[in-house]
C-alpha positions, -999 to 999 in steps of 0.1 A, spaced: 0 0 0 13 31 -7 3 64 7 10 102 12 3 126 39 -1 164 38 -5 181 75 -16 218 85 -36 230 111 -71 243 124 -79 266 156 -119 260 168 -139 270 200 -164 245 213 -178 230 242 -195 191 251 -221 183 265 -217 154 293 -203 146 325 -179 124 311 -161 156 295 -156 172 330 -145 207 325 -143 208 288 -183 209 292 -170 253 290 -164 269 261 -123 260 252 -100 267 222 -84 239 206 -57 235 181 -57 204 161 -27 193 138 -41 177 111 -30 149 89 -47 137 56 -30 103 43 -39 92 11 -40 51 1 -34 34 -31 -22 1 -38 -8 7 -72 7 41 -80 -6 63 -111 3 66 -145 28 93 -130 40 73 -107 23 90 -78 -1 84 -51 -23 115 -56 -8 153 -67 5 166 -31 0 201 -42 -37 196 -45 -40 179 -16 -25 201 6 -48 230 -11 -82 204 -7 -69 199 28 -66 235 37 -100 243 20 -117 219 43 -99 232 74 -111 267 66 -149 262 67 -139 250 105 -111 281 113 -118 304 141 -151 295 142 -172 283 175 -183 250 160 -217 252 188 -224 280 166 -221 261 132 -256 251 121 -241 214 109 -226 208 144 -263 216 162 -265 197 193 -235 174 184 -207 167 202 -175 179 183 -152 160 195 -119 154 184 -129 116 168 -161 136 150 -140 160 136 -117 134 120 -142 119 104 -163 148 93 -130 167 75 -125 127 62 -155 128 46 -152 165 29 -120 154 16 -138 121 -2 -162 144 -14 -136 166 -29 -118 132 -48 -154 124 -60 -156 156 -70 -120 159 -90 -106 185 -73 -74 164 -67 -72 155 -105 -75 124 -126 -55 102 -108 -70 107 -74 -100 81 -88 -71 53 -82 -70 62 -46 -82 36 -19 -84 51 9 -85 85 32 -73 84 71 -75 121 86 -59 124 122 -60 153 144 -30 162 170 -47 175 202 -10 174 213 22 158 212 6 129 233 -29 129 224 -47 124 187 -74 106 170 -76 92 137 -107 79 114 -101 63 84 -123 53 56 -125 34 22 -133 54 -11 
C-alpha cells in the first residue's frame, strides 16, 4: 500500500455536552494538527499516489470552513458533540467528497483510501479512516 500525507492546522472553539467531559463541558479553544494520508495500492500513470499540491490545497479548504469558528455555533454541528474523533471523520469525509468531485485531478479516482488524524497534542490524537 502506498500512501502520502499532507498536515496543516485548524484553531476552533467549542464545548461538550456530558459529565464524562468534565471541565471541557465550558467553552475552550483547541488547536488540532491535522493529517490527511492518502491510500493506493498501485501508483498512477505518474507514478504517484495523488498530486501533493492539491491535496495540501483540498486539505486547507476543508480546514477553513472550521477556522476560528465556535463550531456550537455552526448550524451542521447543532447539538452534536465535536469531538476530536467527530471531527476526524467529518473533514475525512469533505475530503472524499472533494476526490469524488475531482478536485485532486485524474488520478486521485485510483485512490483507496482516506485516514484524517487530528493532534490535540504531542501525546494525544485521534484518527478515522475510511475506504473510497
Amino acid at each position: 500500500m502506498f500512501s502520502i500525507t499532507v498536515r496543516d492546522h485548524v484553531m476552533v472553539a467549542h464545548s461538550f455536552r456530558g459529565e464524562v467531559f468534565g471541565p471541557a463541558q465550558r467553552l475552550h479553544g483547541a488547536t488540532f494538527v491535522v493529517d490527511a494520508r492518502f491510500k493506493r495500492t498501485d501508483l498512477d500513470p505518474d507514478n504517484i499516489v495523488v498530486d501533493i499540491g492539491l491535496a495540501t490545497e483540498e486539505l486547507r479548504s476543508v480546514l477553513g470552513a472550521l477556522n476560528y469558528r465556535n463550531l456550537d455555533e455552526v448550524p451542521e454541528f447543532a447539538g452534536i458533540n465535536t469531538s476530536t474523533e467527530f471531527l476526524a471523520k467529518h473533514i475525512a469525509d469533505r475530503l472524499v467528497e472533494r476526490v469524488h468531485a475531482g478536485r485532486l485531478g485524474e488520478g486521485a479516482k485510483g485512490l483507496s483510501g482516506v485516514e484524517v488524524s487530528l493532534h490535540e497534542s504531542h501525546v494525544a490524537w485521534a484518527s478515522y479512516e475510511r475506504a473510497l
